[in-house]
C-alpha positions in Angstrom: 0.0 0.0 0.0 2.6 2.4 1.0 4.1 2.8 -2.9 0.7 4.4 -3.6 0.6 6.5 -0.6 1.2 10.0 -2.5 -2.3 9.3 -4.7 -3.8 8.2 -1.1 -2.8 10.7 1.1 -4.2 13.2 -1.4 -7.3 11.8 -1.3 -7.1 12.0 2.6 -5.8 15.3 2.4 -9.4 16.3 0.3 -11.6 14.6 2.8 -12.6 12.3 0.2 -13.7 8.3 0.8 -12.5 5.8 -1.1 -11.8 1.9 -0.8 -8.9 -0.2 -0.9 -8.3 -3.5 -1.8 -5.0 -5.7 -0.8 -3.8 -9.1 -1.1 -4.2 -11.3 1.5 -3.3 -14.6 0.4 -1.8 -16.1 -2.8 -1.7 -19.3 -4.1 0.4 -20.8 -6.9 1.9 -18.2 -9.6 0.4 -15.0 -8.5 2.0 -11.4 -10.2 1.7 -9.2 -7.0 2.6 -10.0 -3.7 0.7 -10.2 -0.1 0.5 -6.3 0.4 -0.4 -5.3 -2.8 -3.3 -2.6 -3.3 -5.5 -1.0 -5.4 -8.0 2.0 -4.1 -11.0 3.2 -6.6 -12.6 6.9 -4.6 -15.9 7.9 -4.9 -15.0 9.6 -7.6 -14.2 6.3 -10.0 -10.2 7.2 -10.0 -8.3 4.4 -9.4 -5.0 3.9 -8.2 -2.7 0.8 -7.7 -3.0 -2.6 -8.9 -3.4 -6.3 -7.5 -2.1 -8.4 -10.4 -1.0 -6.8 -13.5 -4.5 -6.5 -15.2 -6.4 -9.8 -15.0 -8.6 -9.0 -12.1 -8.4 -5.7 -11.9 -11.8 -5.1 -13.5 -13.4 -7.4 -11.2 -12.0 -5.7 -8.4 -12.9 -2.0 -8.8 -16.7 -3.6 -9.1 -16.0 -4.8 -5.3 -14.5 -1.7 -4.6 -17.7 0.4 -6.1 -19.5 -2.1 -4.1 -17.8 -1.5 -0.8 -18.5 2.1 -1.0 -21.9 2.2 -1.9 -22.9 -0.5 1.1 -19.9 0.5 3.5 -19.1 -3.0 4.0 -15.6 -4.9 3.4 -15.7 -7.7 1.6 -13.3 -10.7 1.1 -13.2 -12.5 -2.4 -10.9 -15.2 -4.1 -9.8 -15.1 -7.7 -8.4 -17.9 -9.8 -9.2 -20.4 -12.1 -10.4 -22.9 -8.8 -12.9 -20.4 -7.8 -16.4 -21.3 -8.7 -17.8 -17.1 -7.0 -19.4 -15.1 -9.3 -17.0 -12.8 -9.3 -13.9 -15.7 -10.0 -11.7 -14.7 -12.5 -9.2 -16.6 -14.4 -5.6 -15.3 -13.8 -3.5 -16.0 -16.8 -0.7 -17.1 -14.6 -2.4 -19.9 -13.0 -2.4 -19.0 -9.7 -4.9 -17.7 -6.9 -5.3 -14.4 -4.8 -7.2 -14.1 -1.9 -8.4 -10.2 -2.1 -9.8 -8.5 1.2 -11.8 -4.8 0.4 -12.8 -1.9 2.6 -14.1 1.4 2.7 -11.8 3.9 4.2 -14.1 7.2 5.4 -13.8 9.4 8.3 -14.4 6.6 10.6 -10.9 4.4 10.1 -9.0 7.0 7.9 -7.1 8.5 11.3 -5.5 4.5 10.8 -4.8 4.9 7.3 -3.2 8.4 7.5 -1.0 7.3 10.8 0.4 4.4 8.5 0.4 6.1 4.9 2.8 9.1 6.6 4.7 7.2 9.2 8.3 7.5 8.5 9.0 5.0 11.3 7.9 1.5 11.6 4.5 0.8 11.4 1.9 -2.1 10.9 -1.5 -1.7 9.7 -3.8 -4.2 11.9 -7.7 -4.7 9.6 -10.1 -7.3 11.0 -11.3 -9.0 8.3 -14.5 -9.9 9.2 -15.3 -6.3 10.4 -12.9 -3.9 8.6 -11.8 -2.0 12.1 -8.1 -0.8 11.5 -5.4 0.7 13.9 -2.2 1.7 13.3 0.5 0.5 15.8 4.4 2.3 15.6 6.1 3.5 18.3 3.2 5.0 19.8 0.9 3.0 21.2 -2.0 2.9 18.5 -4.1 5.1 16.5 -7.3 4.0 15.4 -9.6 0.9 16.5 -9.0 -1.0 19.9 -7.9 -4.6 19.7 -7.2 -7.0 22.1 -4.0 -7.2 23.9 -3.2 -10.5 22.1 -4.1 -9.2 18.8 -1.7 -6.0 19.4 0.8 -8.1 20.8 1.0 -10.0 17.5 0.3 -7.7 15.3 3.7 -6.1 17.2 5.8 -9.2 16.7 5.0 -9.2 13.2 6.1 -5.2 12.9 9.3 -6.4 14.8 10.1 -9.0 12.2 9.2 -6.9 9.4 6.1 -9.6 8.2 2.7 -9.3 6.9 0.2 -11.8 6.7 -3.4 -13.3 7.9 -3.4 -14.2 11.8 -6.3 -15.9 13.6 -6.0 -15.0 17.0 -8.0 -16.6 20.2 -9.4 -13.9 22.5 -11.4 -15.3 25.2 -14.3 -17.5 23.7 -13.8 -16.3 20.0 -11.3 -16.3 17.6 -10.3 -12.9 15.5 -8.6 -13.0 12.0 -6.5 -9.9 11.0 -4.6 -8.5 8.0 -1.2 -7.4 9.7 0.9 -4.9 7.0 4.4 -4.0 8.3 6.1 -1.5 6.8 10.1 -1.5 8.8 13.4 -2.5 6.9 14.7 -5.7 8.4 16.2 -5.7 11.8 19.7 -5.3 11.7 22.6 -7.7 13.2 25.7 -6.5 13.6 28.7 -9.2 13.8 32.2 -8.0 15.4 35.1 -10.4 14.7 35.9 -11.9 11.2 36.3 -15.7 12.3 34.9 -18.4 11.3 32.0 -18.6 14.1 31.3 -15.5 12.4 30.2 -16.5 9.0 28.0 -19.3 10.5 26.2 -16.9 13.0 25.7 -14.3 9.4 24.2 -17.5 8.0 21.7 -18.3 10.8 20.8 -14.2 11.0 19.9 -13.9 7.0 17.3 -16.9 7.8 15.8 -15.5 10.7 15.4 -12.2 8.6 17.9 -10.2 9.6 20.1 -7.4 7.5 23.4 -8.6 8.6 26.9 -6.8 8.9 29.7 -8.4 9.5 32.6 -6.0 10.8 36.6 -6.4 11.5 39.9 -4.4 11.5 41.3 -6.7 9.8 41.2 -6.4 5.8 43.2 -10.2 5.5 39.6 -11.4 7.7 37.7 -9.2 6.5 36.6 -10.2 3.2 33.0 -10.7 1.0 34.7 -14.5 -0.2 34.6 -15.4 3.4 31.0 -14.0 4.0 28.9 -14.4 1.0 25.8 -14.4 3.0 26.2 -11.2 4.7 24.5 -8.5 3.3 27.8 -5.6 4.0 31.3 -6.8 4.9 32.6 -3.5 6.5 36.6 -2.9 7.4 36.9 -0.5 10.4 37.8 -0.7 14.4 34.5 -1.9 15.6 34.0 0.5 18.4 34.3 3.3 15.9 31.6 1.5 12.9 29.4 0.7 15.7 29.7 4.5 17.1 28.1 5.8 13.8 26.3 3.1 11.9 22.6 3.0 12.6 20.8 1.2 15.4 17.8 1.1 16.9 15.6 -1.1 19.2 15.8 -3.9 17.1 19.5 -4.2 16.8 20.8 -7.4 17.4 24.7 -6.9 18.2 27.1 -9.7 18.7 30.7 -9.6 19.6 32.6 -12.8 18.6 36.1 -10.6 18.0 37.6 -12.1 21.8 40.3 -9.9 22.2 40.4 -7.3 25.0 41.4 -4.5 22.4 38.7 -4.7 20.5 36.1 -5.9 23.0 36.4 -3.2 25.7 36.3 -0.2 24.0 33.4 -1.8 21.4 31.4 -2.6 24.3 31.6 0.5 26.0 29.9 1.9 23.1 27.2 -1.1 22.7 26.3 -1.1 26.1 25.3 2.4 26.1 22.7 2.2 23.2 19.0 1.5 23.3 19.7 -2.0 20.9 17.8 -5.1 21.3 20.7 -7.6 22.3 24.3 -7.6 22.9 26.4 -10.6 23.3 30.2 -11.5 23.3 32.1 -14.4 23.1 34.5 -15.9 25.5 35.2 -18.1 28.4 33.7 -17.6 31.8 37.2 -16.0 32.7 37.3 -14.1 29.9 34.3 -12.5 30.8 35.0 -11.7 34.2 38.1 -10.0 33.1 35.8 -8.4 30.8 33.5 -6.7 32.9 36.7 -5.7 35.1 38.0 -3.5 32.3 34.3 -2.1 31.4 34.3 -1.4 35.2 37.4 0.5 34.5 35.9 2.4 31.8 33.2 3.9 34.0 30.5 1.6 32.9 27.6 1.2 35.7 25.8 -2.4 36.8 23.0 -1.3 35.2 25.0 -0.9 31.8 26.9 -4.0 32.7 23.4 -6.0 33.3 22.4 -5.8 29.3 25.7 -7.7 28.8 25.0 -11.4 28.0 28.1 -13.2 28.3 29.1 -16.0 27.4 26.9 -15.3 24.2 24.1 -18.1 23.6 22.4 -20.9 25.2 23.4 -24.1 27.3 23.0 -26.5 24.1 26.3 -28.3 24.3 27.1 -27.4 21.1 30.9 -27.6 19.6 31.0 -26.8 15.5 30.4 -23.3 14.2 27.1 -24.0 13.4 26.1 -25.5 16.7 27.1 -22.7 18.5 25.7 -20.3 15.9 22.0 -22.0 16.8 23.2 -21.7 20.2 23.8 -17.6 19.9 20.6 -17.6 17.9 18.1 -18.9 20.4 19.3 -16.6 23.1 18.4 -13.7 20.8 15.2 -15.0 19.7 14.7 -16.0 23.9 15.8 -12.8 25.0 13.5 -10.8 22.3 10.5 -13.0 22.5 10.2 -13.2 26.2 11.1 -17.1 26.5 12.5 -19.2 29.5 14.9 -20.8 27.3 13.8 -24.4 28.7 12.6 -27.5 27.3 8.5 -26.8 26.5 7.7 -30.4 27.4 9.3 -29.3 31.4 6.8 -26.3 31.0 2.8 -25.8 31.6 0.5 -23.0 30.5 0.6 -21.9 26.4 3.3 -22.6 24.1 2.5 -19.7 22.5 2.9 -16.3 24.8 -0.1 -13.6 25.0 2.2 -11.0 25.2 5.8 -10.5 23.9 8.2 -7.7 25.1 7.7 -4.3 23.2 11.0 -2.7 22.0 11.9 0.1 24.9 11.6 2.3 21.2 11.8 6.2 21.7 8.3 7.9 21.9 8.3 10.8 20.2 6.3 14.0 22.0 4.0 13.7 18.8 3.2 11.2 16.1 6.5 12.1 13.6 4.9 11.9 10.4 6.0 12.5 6.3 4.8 16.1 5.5 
């Protein structure tokens, strides 16, 4: 929705209704992907598109529709669909294609997400069309549960959009969750060979990974094809002004005093999601000596986890790199870290933790 937001936003701008219709789902060969919109306002101007052409005229009918009755509809189109409205998509596949009216009612949602230059989610119930925008702040528009919002918030952390059917109470809730946020970023300090299996293990959990050394010999895009920057510079002084924010997942594998202390004097002292470093218990009490010795307080200390990763008795690179990864995903998530079959209750938490994000005085929005 958000590459059509200038057309949009002058519509809001102008008062003026109009509806909008995204992909939910796909199936098979589809030309646009989950996310995609088309908006038709009262007006019969159109915007957008949902799949290159081949629906397209059956979809501004639902959008006509929507506005006239002010009620979202949900429709599926491909050559398996036996709805009067079923079109046949020349590549073979299936969209899913959820439509709602956006009017004075939901459009302070809309606008909050259309302008945001932060990142933001757009949470729609699909069976009633109520819409809230959740960034920083904590949410403009419709109310929703706390376990839809805590979702929907997980979903903006790992930058994913999709249908979710939650259970709230004695009923179940499906939503459309849109995020809009560039990947998370992780940061890896110490060219080694630890290294290029933890860069692995963070581009499949989603993450826009750096890998950064002094070292130009170490240093080098052959030895870290998966990473998505290879960056030569004294960590302390990449890490000092490269961009981080809640999110950031740092991880210092470089074991060396040198480079450790004066990196982790700067990591420990930014609002990031995780930091971690690498070494032996002794290592890390001589560690926290010298941070000590660099004026760092308990409370800066306490964000330290060391030794970096869980108790999984691993011993390859890649053991310990699934070892590093399920602390992060623990320590971001909210989880114990233990075996779920020596746990009772949910598997599934009703809440996860909310990045401690910086809340602007007012909504900072795109002019």
């Amino acid at each position: 929705m958000r590459d059509i937001a200038a057309q949009l936003l002058e519509w809001h701008d102008a008062q003026q209704d109009y509806a909008i219709a995204s992909i939910i789902g796909i199936g098979g060969s589809a030309p646009r992907p989950v996310g995609a919109a088309l908006a038709v306002n009262a007006d019969g101007v159109v915007v957008g598109s949902i799949s290159g052409g081949c629906v397209e005229g059956a979809v501004y009918e639902l959008c006509r529709e929507s506005l006239r009755t002010g009620e979202a509809l949900r429709e599926s189109f491909g050559y398996s669909d036996a709805d009067a409205f079923a079109v046949g998509l020349t590549c073979g596949g299936t969209i899913s294609v959820f439509v709602q009216p956006v009017t004075a009612a939901n459009r302070p949602a809309f606008e909050a997400m259309l302008r945001s230059v932060e990142p933001v989610t757009l949470v729609r119930d699909l069976r009633t069309g109520a819409a809230a925008a959740l960034g920083s702040w904590s949410a403009i528009g419709a109310t929703f549960d706390e376990r839809v919002t805590a979702e929907a918030r997980a979903m903006l952390d790992a930058g994913a959009t999709g249908v979710r059917t939650i259970g709230c109470d004695d009923s179940e809730v499906e939503v459309f969750v849109e995020s809009h946020v560039p990947p998370p970023r992780m940061i890896v300090f110490g060219a080694i060979d630890f290294a290029a299996a933890v860069a692995r293990i963070g581009k499949f959990l989603g993450y826009h990974v750096t890998v950064c050394d002094a070292r130009p010999v170490f240093a080098t895009r052959a030895r870290f094809p998966e990473a998505d920057d290879v960056v030569v510079e004294w960590p302390d002084k990449y890490l000092a002004c490269t961009r981080t924010d809640a999110r950031t997942v740092l991880c210092v594998l470089t074991h060396d005093a040198k480079f450790d202390v004066p990196l982790l004097e700067v990591a420990l002292r930014l609002p990031v999601a995780f930091v971690g470093a690498m070494g032996s218990r002794r290592t890390h009490e001589d560690r926290l000596a010298r941070l000590r010795a660099v004026g760092l307080t308990e409370s800066e200390l306490a964000q330290l986890r060391s030794p970096i990763g869980l108790d999984l008795g691993g011993r390859t690179a890649e053991e310990t790199a699934v070892s590093i990864a399920a602390e992060i995903i623990a320590v971001r998530r909210g989880g114990s870290g233990l075996p779920l079959g020596t746990s009772a209750g949910p598997i599934h938490r009703d809440s996860v933790p909310v990045p401690d994000l910086q809340v602007p005085d007012s909504l900072e929005l795109v002019n």
